[in-house]
C-alpha positions in Angstrom: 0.0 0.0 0.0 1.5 3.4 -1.1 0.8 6.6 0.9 1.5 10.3 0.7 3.7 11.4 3.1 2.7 15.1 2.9 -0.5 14.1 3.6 0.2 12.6 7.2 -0.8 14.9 10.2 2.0 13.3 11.8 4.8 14.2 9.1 3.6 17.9 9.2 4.0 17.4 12.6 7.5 15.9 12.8 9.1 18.4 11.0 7.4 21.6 10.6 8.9 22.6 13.5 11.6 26.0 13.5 14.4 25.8 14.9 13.5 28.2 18.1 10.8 24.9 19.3 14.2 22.9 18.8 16.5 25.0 20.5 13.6 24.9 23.6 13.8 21.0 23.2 17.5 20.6 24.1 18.1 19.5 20.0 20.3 22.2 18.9 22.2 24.4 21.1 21.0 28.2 20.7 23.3 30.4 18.7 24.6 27.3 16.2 22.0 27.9 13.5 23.8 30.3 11.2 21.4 34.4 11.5 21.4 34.3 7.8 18.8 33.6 5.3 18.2 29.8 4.5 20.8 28.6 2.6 20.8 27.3 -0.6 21.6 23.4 -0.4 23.5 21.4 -3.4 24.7 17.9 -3.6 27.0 17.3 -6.7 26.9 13.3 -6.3 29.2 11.0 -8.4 28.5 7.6 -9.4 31.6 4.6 -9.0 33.8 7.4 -8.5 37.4 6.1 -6.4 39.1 7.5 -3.5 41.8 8.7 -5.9 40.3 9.7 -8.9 41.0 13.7 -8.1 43.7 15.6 -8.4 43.1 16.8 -4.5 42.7 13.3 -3.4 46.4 12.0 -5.0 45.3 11.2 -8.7 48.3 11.0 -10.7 46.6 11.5 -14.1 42.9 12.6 -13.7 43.5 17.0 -13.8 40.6 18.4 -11.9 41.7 22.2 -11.1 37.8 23.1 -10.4 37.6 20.3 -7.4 41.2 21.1 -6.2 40.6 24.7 -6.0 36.9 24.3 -4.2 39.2 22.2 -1.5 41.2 25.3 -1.2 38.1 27.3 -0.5 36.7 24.8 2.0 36.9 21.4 3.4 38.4 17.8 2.6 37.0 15.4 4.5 39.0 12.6 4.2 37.2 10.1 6.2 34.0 10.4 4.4 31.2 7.2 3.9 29.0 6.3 2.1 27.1 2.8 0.9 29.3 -0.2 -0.8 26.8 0.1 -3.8 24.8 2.8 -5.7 21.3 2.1 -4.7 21.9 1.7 -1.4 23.9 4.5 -1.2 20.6 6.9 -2.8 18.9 6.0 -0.2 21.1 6.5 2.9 21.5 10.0 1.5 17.9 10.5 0.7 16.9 9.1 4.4 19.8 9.4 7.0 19.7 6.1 8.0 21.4 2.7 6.9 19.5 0.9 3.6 18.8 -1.9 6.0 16.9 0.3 8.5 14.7 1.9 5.6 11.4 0.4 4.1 10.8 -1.2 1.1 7.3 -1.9 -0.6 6.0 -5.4 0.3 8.3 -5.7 2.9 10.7 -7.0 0.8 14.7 -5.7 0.9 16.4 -5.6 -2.9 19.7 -5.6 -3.4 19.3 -2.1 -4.8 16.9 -0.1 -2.4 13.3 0.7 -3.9 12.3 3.4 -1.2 9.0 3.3 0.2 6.9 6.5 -0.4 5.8 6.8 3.5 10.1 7.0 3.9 10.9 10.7 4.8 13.4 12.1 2.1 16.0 14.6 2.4 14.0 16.6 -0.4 10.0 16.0 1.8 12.2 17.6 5.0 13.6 20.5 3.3 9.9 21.3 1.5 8.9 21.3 4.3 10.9 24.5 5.5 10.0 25.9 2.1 12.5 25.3 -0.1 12.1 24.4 -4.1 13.5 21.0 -4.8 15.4 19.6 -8.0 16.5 16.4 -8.7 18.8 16.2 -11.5 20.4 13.2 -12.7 20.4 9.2 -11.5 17.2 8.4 -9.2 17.7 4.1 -8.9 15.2 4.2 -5.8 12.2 2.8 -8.2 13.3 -0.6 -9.1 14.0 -2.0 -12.2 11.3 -0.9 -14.5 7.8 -2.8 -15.7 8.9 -3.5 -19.1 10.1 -6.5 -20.7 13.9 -5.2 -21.4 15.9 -4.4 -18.9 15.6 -0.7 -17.5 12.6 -0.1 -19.7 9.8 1.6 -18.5 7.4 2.7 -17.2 8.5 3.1 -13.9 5.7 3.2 -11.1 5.6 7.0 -10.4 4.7 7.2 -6.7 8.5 5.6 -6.6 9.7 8.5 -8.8 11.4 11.2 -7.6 8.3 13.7 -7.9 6.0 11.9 -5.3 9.7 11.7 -3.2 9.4 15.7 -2.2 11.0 17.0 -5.8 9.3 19.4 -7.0 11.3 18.8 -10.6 13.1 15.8 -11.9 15.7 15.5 -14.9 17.4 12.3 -15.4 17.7 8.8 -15.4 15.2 6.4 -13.1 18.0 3.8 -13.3 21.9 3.4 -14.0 24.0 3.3 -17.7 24.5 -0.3 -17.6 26.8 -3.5 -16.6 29.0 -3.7 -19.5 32.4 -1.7 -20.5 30.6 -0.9 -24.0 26.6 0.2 -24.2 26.0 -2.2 -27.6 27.3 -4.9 -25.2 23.9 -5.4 -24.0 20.1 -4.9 -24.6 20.0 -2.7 -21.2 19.0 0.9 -22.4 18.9 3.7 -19.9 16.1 6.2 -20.1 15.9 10.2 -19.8 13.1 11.7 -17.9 12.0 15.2 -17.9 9.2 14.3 -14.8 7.1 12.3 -15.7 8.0 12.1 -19.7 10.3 10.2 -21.1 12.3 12.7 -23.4 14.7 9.4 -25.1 14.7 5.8 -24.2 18.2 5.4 -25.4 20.0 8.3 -23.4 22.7 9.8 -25.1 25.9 9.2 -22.6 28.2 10.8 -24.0 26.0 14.5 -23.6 24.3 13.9 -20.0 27.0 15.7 -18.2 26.7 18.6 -20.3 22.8 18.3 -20.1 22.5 18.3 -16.4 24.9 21.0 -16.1 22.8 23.0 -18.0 20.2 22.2 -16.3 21.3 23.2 -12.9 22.5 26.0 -14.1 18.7 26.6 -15.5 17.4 25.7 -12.4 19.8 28.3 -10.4 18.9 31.1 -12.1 15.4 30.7 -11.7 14.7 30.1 -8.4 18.1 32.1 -7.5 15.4 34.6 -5.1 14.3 31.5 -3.0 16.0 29.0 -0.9 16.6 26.1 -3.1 17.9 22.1 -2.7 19.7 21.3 -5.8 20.2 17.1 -5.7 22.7 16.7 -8.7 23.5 12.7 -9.2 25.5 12.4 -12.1 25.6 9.0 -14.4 29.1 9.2 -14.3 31.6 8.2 -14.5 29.5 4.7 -14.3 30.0 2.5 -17.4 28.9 2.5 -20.2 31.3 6.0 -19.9 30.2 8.6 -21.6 31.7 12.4 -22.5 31.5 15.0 -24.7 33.6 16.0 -27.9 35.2 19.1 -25.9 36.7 16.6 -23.5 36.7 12.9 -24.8 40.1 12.3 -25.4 42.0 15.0 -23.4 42.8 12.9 -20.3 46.1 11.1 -19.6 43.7 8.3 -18.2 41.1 7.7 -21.2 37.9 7.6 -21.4 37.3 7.3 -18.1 39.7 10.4 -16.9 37.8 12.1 -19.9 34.4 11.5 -17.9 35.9 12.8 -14.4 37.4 15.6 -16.1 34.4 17.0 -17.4 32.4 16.0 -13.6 34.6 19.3 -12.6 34.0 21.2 -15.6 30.7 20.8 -14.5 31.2 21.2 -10.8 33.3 24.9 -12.0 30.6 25.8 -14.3 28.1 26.0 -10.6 30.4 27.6 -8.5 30.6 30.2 -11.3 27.1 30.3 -11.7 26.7 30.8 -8.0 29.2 33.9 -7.9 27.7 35.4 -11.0 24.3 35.9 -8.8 25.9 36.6 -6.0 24.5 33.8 -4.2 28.2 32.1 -3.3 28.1 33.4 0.2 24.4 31.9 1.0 25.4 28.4 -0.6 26.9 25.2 0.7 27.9 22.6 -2.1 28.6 19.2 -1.0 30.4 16.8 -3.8 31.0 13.7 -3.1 31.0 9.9 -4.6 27.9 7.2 -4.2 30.6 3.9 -3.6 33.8 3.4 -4.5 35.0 2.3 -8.0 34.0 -0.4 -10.2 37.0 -2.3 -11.1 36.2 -5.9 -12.2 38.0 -7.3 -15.5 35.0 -6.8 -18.1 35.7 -3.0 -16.9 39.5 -2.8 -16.9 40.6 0.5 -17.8 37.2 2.0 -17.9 37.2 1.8 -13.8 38.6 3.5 -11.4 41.0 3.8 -8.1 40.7 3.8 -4.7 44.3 3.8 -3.9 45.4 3.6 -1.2 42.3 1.9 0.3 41.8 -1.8 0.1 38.5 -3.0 -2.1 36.2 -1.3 -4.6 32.8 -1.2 -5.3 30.7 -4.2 -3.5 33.3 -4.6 -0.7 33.3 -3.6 2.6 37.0 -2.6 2.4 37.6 0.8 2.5 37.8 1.2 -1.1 34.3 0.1 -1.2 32.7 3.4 0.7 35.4 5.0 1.7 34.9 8.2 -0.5 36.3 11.5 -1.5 34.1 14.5 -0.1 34.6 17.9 -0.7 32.5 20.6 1.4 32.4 24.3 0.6 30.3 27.6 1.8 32.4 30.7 1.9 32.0 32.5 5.4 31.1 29.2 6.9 32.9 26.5 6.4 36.6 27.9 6.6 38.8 27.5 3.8 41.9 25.0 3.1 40.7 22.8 5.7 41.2 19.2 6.3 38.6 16.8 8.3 39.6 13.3 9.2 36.7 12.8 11.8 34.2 10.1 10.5 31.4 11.8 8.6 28.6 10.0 6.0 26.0 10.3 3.7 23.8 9.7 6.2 24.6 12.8 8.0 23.7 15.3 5.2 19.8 14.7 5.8 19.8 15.8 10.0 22.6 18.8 8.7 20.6 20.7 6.4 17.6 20.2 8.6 19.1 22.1 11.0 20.8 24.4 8.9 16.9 24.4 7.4 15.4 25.6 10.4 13.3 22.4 10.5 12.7 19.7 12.6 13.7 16.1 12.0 11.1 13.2 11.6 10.1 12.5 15.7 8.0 9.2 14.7 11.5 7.5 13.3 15.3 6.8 13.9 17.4 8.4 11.9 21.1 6.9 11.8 22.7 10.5 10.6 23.9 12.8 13.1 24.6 16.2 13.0 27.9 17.4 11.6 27.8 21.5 11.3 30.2 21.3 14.6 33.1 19.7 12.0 31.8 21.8 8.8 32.4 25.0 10.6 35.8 24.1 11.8 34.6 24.0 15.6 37.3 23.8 17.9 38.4 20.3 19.4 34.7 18.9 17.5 34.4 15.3 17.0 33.1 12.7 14.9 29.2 12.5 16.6 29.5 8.5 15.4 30.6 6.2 18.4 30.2 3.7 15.1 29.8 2.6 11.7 28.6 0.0 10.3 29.6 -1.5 6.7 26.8 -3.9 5.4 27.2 -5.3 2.1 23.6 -6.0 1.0 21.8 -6.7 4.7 25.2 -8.9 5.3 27.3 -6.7 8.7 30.6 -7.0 7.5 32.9 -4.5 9.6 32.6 -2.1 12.3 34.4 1.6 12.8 35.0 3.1 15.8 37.3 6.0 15.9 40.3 4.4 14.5 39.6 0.9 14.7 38.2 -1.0 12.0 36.6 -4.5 13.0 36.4 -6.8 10.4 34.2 -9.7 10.6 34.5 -13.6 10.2 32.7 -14.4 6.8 33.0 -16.9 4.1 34.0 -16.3 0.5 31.1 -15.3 -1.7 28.8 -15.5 0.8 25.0 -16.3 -1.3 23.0 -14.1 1.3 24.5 -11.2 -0.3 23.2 -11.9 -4.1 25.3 -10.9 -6.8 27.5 -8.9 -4.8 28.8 -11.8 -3.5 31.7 -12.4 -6.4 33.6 -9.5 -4.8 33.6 -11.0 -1.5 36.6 -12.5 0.0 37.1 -14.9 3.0 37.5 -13.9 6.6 37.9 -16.8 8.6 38.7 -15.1 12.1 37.8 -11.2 13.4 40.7 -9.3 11.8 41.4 -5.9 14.0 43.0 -2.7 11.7 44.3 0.9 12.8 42.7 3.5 9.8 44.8 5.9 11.3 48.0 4.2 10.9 47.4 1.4 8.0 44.5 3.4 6.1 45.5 0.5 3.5 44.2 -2.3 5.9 48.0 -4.6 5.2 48.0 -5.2 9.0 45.8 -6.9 11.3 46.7 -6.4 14.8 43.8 -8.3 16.5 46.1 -10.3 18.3 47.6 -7.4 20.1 43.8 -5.9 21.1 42.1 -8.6 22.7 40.2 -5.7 24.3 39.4 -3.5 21.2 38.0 -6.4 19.7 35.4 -7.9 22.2 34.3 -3.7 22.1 33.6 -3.8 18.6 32.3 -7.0 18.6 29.5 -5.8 21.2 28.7 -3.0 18.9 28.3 -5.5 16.0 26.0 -7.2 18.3 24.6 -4.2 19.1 24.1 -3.2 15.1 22.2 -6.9 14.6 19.6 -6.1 17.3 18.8 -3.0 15.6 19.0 -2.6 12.6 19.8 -6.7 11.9 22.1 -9.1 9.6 21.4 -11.4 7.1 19.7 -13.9 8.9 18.1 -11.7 11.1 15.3 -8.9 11.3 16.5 -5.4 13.2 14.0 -4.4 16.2 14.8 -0.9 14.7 13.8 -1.6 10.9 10.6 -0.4 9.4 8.0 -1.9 7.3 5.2 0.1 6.4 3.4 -2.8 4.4 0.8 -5.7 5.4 3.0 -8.6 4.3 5.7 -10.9 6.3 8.6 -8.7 7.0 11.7 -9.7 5.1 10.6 -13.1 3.5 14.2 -12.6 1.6 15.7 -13.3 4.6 18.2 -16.3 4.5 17.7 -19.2 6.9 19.8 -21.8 6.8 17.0 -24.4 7.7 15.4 -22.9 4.0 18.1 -23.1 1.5 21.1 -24.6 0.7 24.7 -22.8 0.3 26.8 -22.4 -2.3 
């Protein structure tokens, strides 16, 4: 069953609040919501694109000047998260909590996260507070389409992002492809203007270019309201895609074409944004979905994570261990560097704040509230005593502070569907310090016996609420009359691999 969530006394309720009722309820301390005017929100959100694929963040080949010099005029946060894989991902960003946590319709939990229209969105919260909302780009929260090939159409709209709290969608409903090449397979990727479908073979090579335009588009006309700008570029996802201006140019092909034209893009904005004078009432996040695809059929067409361990579909750190980039001149101080844990997930309870709005009171929200590291604060912390990496609904690792906990598992575990080919054997807890062996070379287990039985309680503690893949979380939610989970492996059921 499918229900408006604007329509619900109790959503009104939850976050129509300002941020004087919050301030009276002990949320936010008084005098940390910046005096200004709302600011304008933007998330420039990359898909499969590596720890190291910007100059900033140690590329050796991929140029980026427009990235490296938004660094200098704000923050690198160098500990950054996000989700192992890209629909996942959309919807911790979309909902401030872990994919496991959120609802699905039916009940059911897909590999790739179909959000549930009574779910809360980033873009409902913000409307909320009266901003106009834009989502430009990949959407991959509405399943795999009704049609008979793969990715076609039509997609059920009350998944779509205009029933999601966007009050205008551009883009794609679901990713490029699988293969290196897009006459490789049948899969066809659509582009949506709302609810019309504009070309049901997308042109890859010209979507960066279109959705720049289009944010710029979008800028200047609502440039004399608050606005929330959600910008999820295809790329550089393969099939890879760039234009004539830049395919070629990079020192890393096709690939380094695509990334090198991601901060074009990103440059064109900021310059858009100082053209109107709106620079100084702006914060642009930009950051990556996962980490990079990097299996054989892709080769050269993927990308790096160096000098993380993993890549796309692994809990290593190469897996969600992203680059992030944070700037808003005035606010967040320039030439900065944040190592303090920080995810996805945080964005959502952030720009709430920052908002003037309340937070959903009828849920748990995983996200905390990171404006104390944004804005420099002295001696501020990472607000995450954890974090947990699932792959699929699999728990995987644990971080706390600089510990990394990584859990027994076997290889290619079938509970975790076809992510399961990039899945490697763990056969005892294996103990790493991020701080000193960001690589994860050394486990050092045997020299914590205390650190680990600490992180294994807070794995524990991570299966009770939000749960594992034989088990259902007391904290998830399912909004549907139907058995909760009946994906859920039981080894009593089936039969491993």
């Amino acid at each position: 069953m499918y229900r408006n969530n604007s329509a619900r006394p109790g959503f009104l309720k939850a976050i129509g609040l300002g941020a004087a009722t919050l301030v009276m309820a002990g949320c936010y301390q008084a005098g940390t919501v910046p005096e200004a005017k709302k600011p304008n929100l933007i998330i420039i959100f990359a898909d499969d694109l590596g720890y190291n694929d910007l100059g900033v963040f140690g590329s050796p080949l991929i140029e980026t000047p427009r990235l490296d010099q938004m660094t200098k005029e704000g923050m690198k946060f160098t500990s950054f998260y996000t989700q192992a894989v890209c629909g996942p991902s959309r919807a911790a960003i979309m909902t401030g909590c872990y994919p496991v946590r959120v609802a699905e319709p039916d009940n059911v939990k897909n590999q790739h996260t179909v959000l549930h229209p009574d779910e809360i969105t980033l873009a409902e919260t913000l409307k909320a507070s009266g901003y106009a909302t834009a989502c430009l780009g990949k959407w991959h929260l509405a399943g795999a389409g009704e049609g008979p090939s793969p990715g076609e159409g039509p997609f059920p709209p009350q998944l779509m992002p205009n029933a999601q709290g966007f009050d205008y969608f551009y883009g794609t409903p679901l990713f490029n492809g699988y293969t290196k090449y897009n006459e490789q397979t049948g899969f066809r990727c659509q582009l949506m203007r709302n609810s019309e479908v504009l070309e049901e073979d997308a042109d890859l090579d010209t979507l960066t270019q279109k959705y720049t335009s289009e944010a710029i588009k979008y800028i200047l006309e609502h440039k004399d309201r608050p606005f929330f700008l959600y910008l999820a570029h295809n790329m550089p996802h393969v099939p890879l895609g760039a234009s004539e201006k830049f395919k070629g140019q990079s020192k890393r092909g096709l690939y380094g074409d695509a990334v090198e034209e991601l901060d074009w893009s990103t440059g064109q904005i900021l310059d858009t944004l100082k053209e109107q004078g709106l620079d100084d009432d702006t914060l642009v996040v930009f950051t990556s979905d996962n980490g990079p695809w990097i299996e054989g059929v892709i080769g050269d067409h993927g990308g790096s994570a160096d000098p993380l361990r993993g890549a796309k579909m692994m809990t290593w750190e190469g897996g969600l261990h992203v680059p992030c980039i944070m700037r808003w001149p005035g606010k967040i101080p320039a030439n900065q560097v944040c190592d303090e844990v920080a995810t996805t997930m945080d964005l959502l309870p952030t720009f709430a704040k920052l908002a003037d709005v309340n937070l959903p009171a009828d849920r748990v929200m995983d996200g905390k509230d990171i404006w104390p590291l944004m804005m420099g604060q002295k001696n501020a912390t990472s607000p995450h005593e954890v974090f947990y990496y699932y792959a699929y609904t699999h728990l995987q690792a644990v971080r706390s502070g600089r510990w990394k906990l990584v859990l027994p598992r076997p290889a290619r575990p079938p509970w975790t569907g076809w992510s399961a080919r990039m899945i490697d054997q763990i056969l005892k807890p294996q103990l790493y310090d991020l701080q000193l062996d960001i690589g994860e070379h050394l486990d050092v287990a045997g020299e914590h016996a205390d650190i680990v039985v600490r992180l294994m309680k807070l794995a524990e503690k991570a299966r009770e609420d939000l749960g594992d893949y034989n088990r259902i979380g007391k904290g998830a939610r399912f909004f549907d009359d139907a058995p909760p989970r009946p994906d859920i492996w039981k080894k009593e059921q089936k039969q491993e691999r």
